[in-house]
DRENFI-183813 format. One line per field, with one value per atom (N, C-alpha, C): residue in one letter; atom name; x, y, z. Coordinates in steps of 0.02 Angstrom, whole numbers, plus 50000, padded with zeros to 5 digits. Atoms other than C-alpha are relative to their C-alpha. Example, Ala and Ser with C-alpha at 12.3 -4.5 7.8 and 13.67 -1.06 7.14 Angstrom:
BEGIN
resn <- [A|A|A|S|S|S];
name <- [N|CA|C|N|CA|C];
px <- [50045|50615|50045|49958|50684|49961];
py <- [49941|49775|50060|49941|49947|50055];
pz <- [50000|50390|50000|49997|50357|50037];
# end
This chain:
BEGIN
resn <- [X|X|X|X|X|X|X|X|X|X|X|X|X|X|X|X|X|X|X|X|X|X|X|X|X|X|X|X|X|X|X|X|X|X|X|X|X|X|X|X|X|X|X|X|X|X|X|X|X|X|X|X|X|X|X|X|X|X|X|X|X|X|X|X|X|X|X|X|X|X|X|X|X|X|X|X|X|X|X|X|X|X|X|X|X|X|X|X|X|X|X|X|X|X|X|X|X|X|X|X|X|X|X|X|X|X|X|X|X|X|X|X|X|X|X|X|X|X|X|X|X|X|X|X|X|X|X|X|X|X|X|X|X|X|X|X|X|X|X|X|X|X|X|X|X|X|X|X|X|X|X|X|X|X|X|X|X|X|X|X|X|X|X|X|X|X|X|X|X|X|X|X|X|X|X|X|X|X|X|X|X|X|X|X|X|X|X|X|X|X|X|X|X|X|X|X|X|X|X|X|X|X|X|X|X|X|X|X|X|X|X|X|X|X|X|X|X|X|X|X|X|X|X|X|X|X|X|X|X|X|X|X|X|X|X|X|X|X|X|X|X|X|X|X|X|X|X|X|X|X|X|X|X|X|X|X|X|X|X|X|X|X|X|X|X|X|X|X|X|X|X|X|X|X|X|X|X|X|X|X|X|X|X|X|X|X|X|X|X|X|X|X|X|X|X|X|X|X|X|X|X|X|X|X|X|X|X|X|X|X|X|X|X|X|X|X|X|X|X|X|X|X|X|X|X|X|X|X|X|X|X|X|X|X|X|X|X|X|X|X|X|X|X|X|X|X|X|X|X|X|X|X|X|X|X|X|X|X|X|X|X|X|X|X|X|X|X|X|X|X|X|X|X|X|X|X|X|X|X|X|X|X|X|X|X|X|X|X|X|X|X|X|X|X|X|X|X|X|X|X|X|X|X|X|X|X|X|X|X|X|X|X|X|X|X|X|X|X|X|X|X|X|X|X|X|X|X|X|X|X|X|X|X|X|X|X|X|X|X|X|X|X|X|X|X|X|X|X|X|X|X|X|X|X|X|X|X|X|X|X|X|X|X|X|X|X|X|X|X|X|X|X|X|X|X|X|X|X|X|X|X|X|X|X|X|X|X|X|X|X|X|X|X|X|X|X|X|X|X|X|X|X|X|X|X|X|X|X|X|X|X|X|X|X|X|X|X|X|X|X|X|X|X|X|X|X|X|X|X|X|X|X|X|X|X|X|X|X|X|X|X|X|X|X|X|X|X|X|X|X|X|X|X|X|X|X|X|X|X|X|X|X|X|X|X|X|X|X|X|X|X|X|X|X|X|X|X|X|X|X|X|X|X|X|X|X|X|X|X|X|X|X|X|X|X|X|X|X|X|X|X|X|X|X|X|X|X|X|X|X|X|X|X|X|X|X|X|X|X|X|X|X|X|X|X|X|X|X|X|X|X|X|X|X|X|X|X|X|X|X|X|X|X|X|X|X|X|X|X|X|X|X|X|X|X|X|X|X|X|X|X|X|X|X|X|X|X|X|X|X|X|X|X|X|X|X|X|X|X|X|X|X|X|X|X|X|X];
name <- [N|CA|C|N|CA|C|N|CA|C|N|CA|C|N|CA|C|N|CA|C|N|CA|C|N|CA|C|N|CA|C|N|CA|C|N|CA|C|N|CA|C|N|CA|C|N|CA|C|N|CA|C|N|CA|C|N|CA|C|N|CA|C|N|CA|C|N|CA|C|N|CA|C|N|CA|C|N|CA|C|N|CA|C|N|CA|C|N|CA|C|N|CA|C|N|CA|C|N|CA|C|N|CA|C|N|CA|C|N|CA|C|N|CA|C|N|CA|C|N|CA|C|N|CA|C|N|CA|C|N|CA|C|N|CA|C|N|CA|C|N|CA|C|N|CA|C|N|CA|C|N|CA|C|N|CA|C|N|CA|C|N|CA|C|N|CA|C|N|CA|C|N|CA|C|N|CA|C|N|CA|C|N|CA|C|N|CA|C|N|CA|C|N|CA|C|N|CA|C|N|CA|C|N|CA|C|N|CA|C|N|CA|C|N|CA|C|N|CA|C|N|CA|C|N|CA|C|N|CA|C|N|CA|C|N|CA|C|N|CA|C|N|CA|C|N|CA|C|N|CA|C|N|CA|C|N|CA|C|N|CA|C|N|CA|C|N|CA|C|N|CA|C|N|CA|C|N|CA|C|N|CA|C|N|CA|C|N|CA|C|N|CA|C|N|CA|C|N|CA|C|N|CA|C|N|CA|C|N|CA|C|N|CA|C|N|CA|C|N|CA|C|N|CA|C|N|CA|C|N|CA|C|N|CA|C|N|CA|C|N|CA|C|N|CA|C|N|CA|C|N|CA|C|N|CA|C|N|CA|C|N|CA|C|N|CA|C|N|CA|C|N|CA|C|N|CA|C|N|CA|C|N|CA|C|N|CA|C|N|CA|C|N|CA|C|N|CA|C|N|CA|C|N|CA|C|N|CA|C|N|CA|C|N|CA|C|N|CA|C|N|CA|C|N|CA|C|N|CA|C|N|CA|C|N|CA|C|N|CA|C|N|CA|C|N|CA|C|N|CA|C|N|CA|C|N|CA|C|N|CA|C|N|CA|C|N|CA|C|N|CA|C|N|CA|C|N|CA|C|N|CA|C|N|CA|C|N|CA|C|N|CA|C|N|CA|C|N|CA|C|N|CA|C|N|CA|C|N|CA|C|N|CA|C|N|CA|C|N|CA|C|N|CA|C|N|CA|C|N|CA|C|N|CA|C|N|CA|C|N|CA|C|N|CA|C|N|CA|C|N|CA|C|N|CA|C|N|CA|C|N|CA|C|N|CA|C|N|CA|C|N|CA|C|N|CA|C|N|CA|C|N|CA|C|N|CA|C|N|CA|C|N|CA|C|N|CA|C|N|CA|C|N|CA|C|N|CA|C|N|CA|C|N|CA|C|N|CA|C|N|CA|C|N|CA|C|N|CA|C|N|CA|C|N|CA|C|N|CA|C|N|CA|C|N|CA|C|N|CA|C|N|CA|C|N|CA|C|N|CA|C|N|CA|C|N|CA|C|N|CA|C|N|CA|C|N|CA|C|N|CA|C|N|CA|C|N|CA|C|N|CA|C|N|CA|C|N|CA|C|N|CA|C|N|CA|C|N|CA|C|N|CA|C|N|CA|C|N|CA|C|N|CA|C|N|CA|C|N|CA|C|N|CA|C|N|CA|C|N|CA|C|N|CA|C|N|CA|C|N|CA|C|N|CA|C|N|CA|C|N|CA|C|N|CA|C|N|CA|C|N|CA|C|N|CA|C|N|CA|C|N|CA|C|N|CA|C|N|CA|C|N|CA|C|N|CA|C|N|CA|C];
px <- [50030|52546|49958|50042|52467|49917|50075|52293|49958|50009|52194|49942|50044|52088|49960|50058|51998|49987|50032|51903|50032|49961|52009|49969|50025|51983|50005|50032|51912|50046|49956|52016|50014|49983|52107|49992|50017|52058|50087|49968|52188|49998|50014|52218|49980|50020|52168|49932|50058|52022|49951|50057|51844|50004|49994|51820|49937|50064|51683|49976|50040|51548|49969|50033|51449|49920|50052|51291|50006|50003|51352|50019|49969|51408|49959|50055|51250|49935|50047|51144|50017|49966|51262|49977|50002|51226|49917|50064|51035|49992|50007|51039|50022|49983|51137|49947|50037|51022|49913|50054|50876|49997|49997|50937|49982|49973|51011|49979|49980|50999|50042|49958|51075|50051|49944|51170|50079|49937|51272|49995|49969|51314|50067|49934|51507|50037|49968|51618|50068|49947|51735|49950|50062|51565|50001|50010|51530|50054|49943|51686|49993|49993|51671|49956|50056|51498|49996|49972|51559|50038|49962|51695|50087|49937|51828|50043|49950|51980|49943|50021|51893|50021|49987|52008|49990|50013|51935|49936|50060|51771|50002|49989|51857|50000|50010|51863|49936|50082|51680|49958|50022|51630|50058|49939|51724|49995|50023|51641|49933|50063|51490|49946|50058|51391|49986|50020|51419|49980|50040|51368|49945|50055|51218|49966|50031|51196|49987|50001|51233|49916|50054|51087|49961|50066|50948|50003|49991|51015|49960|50012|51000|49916|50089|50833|49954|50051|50765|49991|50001|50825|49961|50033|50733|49928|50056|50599|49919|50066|50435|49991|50011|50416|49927|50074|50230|49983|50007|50144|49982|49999|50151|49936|50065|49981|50016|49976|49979|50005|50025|49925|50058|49943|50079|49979|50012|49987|49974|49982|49957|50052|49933|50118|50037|49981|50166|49989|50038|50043|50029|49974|50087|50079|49939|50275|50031|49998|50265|49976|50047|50152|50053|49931|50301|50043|49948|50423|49972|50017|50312|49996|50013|50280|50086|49946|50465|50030|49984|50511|49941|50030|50367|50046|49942|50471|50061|49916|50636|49994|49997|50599|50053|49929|50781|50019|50013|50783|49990|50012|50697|50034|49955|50809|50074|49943|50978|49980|50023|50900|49983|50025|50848|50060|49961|51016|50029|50016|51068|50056|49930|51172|50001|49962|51163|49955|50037|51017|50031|49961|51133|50058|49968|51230|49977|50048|51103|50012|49992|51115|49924|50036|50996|49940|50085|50864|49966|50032|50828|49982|50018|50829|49931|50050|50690|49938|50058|50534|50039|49978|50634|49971|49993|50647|49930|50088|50452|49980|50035|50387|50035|49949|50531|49945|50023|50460|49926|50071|50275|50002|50016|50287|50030|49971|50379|49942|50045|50262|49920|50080|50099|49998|49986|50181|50026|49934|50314|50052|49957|50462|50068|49951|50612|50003|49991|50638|49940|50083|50432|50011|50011|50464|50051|49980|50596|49977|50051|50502|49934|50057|50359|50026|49973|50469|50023|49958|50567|49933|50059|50380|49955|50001|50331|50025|49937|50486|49966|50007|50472|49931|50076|50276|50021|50011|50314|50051|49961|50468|49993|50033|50401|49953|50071|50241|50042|49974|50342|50043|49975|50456|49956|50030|50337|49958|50009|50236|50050|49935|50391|50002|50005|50419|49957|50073|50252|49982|50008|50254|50029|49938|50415|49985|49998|50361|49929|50053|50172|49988|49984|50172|49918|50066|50035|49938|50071|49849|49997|50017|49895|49952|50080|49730|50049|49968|49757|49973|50019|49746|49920|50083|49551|49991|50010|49602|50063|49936|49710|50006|50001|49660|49975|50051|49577|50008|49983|49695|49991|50010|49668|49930|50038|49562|49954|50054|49397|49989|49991|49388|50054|49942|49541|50005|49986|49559|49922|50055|49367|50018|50007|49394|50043|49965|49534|49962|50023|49453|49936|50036|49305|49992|49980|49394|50003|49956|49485|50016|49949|49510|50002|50027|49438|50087|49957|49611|50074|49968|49718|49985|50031|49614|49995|49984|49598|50058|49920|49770|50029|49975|49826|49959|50025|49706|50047|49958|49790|49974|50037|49762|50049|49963|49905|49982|50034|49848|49957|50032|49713|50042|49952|49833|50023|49959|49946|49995|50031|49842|49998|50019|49782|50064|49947|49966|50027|49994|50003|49969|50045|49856|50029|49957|49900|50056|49921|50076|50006|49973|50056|49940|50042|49908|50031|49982|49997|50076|49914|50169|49976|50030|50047|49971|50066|49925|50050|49971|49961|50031|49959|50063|49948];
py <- [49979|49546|50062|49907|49740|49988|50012|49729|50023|49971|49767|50045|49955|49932|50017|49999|49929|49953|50069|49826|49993|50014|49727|50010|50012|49731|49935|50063|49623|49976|50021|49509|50035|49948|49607|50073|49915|49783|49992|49955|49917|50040|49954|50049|49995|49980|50130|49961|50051|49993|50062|49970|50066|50034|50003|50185|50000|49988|50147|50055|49941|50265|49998|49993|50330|49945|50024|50278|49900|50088|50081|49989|50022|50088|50005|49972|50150|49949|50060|50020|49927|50073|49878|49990|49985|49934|50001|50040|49918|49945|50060|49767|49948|50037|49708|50013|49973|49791|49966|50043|49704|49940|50060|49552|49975|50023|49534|50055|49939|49714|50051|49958|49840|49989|50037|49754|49978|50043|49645|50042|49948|49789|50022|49958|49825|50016|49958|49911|49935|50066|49738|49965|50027|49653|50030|49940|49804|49997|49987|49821|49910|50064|49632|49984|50005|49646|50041|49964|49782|49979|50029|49713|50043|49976|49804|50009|50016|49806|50080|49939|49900|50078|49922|50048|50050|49976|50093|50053|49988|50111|50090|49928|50253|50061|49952|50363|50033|50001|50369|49999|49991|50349|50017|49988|50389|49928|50052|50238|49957|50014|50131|50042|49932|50283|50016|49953|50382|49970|50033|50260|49985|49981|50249|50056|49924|50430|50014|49991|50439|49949|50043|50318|50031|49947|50402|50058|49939|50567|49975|50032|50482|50001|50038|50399|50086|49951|50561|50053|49959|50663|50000|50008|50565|49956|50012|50563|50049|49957|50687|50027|49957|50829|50014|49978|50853|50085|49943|51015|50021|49985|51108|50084|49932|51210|50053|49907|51403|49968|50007|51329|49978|50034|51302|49932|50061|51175|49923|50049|51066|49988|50017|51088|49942|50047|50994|49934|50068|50876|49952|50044|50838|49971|50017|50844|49938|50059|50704|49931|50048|50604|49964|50033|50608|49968|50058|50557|49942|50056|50427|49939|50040|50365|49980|50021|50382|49943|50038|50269|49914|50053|50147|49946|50020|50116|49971|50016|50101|50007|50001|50049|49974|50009|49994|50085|49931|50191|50026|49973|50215|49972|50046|50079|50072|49991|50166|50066|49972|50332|50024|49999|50301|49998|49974|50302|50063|49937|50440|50057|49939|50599|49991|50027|50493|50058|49964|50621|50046|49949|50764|49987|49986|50695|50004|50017|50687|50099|49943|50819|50031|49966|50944|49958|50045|50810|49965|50058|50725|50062|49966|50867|50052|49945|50978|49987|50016|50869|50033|49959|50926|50079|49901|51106|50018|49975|51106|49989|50020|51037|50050|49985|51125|50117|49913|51316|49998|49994|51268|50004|49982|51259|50063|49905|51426|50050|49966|51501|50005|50016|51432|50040|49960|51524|49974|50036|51407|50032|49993|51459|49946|50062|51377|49935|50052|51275|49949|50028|51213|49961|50051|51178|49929|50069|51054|49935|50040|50972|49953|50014|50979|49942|50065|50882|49942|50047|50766|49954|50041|50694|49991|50046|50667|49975|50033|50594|49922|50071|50451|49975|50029|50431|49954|50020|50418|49943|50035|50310|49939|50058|50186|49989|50030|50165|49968|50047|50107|49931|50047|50008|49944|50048|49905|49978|50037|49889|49947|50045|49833|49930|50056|49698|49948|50061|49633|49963|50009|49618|49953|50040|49515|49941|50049|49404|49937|50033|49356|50008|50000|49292|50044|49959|49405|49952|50028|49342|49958|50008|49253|49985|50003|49202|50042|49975|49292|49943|50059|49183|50019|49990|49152|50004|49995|49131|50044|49943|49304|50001|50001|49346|49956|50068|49171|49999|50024|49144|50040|49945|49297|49996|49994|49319|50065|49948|49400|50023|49958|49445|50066|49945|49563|50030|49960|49598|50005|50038|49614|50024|49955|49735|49950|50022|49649|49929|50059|49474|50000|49961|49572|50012|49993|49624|49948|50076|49433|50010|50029|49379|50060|49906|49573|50032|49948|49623|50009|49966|49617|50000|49944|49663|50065|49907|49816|50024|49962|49848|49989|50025|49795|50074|49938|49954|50063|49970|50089|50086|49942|50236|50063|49969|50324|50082|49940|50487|50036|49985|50515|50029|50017|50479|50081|49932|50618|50063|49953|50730|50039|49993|50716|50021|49983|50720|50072|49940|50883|50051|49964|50981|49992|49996|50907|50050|49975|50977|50080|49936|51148|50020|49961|51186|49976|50016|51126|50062|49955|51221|50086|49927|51391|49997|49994|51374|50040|49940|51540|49950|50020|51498|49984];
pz <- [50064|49548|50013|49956|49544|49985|50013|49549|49943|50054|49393|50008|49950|49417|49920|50063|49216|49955|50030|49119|49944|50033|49017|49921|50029|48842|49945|50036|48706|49956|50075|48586|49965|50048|48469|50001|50014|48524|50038|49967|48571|50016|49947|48662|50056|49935|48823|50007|49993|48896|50018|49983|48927|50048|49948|49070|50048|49962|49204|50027|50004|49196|50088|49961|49362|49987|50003|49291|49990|49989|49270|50064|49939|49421|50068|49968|49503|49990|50051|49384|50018|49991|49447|50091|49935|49634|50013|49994|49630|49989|49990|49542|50073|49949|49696|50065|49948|49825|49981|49998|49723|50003|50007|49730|50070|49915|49919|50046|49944|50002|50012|49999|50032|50057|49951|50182|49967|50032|50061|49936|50053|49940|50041|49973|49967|49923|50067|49860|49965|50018|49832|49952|50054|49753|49956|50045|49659|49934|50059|49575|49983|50020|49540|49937|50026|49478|49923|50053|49356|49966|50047|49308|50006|49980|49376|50058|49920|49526|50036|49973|49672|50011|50025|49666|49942|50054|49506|50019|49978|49598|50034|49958|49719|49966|50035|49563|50000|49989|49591|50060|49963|49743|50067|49955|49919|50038|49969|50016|50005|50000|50045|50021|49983|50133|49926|50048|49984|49946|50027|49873|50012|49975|49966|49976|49995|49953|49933|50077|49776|49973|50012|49730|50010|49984|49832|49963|50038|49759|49927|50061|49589|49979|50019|49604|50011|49991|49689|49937|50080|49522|49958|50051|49420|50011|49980|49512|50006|50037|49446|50077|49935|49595|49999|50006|49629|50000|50013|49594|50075|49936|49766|50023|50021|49817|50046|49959|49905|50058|49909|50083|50025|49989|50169|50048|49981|50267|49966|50067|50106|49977|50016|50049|50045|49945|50200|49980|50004|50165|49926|50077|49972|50022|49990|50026|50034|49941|50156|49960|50058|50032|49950|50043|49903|50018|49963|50018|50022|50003|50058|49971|50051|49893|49984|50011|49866|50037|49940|50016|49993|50011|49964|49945|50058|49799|50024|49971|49889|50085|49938|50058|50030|49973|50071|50051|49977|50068|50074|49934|50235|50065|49922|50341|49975|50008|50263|50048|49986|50302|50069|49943|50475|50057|49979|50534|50011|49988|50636|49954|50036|50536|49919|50068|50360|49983|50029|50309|49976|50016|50322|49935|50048|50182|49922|50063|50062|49971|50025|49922|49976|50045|49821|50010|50020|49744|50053|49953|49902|50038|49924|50024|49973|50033|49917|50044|49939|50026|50060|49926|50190|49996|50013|50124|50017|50004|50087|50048|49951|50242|50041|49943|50358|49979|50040|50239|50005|49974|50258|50075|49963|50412|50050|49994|50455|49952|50023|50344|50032|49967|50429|50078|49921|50585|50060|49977|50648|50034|49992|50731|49977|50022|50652|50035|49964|50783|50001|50027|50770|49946|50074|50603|50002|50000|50626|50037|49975|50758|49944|50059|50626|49953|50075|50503|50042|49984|50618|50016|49964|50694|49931|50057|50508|49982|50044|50446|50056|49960|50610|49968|50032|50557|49947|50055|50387|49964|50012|50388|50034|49947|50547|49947|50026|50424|49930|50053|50269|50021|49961|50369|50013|49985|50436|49968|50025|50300|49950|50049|50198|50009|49970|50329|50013|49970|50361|49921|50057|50154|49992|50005|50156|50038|49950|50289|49982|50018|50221|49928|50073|50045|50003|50040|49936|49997|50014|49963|50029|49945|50110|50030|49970|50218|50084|49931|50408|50031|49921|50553|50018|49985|50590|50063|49918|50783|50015|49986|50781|50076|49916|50976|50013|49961|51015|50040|49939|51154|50057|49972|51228|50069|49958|51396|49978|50025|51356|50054|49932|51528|50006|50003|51521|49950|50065|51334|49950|50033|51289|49942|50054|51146|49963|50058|51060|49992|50019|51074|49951|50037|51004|49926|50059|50847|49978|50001|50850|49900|50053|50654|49975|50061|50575|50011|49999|50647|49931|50065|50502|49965|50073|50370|50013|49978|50484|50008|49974|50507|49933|50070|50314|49957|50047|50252|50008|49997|50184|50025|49977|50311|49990|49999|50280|49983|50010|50195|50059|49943|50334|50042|49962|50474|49974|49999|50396|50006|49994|50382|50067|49922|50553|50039|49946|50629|49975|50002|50524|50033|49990|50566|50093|49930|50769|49999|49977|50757|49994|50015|50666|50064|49961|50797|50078|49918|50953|50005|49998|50891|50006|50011|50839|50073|49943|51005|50048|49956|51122|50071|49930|51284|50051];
# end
């Protein structure tokens, strides 16, 4: 029997059946990624979930990457670009910030992402933070090569710090109490400092230092990349 590749239609209609749009098909593909993940998103579900044979899907996408890609693209589109100030070493700073916030939102985002080469397939709306951070810092007095450095040692920062808060979110329900004997077991002889800290340590490690932090590793990078020979 040939497989059926559009959505059938309704009692009594005729004609040519509906044809699946990009945007349902994009709308059907988060819901699945909010449900389960973006792990168990394939293009056989998808077309299921829609409502149509998966070769329908191929009209639309090429594969699961690019479905991937398409999404982030998507979201990043319609996603409000911040106003970007003269200093190219702010620019940096706001630019990193956005991608942050973006990646907070869709921290699926920063696992897919973190694989090696997928970045390069990302289009236009996504790559505009790269651009700015990669052009501030050529402007601040970078050598190309600096600047990508510059961006690749924010990107790890800023993608290791969502990551793990993502995880540590997922793992301890909201409002949680922390362990009152965090380092108890710990030899105060050997570890005085951390036994020291003992339960304070994840309320200190749960604050959000991020901003700071970024700051600090920009300012590091463009003055270690600029500093004379």
């Amino acid at each position: 029997m040939p497989r059926q590749t559009s959505v059938p239609s309704a009692p009594g209609r005729t004609g040519r059946p509906p044809v699946t749009s990009r945007a349902e098909i994009l709308t059907a593909a988060r819901r699945i990624i909010d449900e389960d993940g973006w792990e168990k998103l394939t293009i056989r579900r998808l077309a299921a979930e829609v409502g149509v044979g998966p070769t329908t899907l191929y009209h639309h996408v090429r594969d699961k990457q690019d479905l991937l890609v398409q999404l982030i693209d998507d979201q990043a589109a319609g996603t409000p670009r911040p106003e970007l100030p003269d200093e190219p070493r702010d620019r940096i700073v706001v630019a990193a910030l956005a991608l942050h916030d973006f990646l907070v939102a869709w921290p699926w985002a920063a696992e897919v992402l973190s694989v090696d080469g997928f970045a390069g397939r990302l289009g236009e709306p996504s790559m505009w933070m790269v651009e700015t951070v990669v052009a501030g810092a050529i402007d601040h007095g970078c050598t190309p090569d600096q600047a990508v450095d510059v961006f690749r040692n924010v990107w790890y920062f800023t993608v290791g710090e969502t990551l793990v808060r993502a995880h540590s979110k997922a793992r301890r329900p909201a409002g949680a109490p922390g362990r009152s004997d965090f380092f108890g077991t710990l030899d105060a002889s050997r570890l005085p400092r951390l036994v020291g800290i003992g339960d304070r340590w994840p309320v200190l490690a749960a604050r959000d230092t991020f901003p700071r932090a970024l700051e600090a590793i920009v300012d590091g990078l463009l003055a270690q990349a600029t500093a004379p020979p």
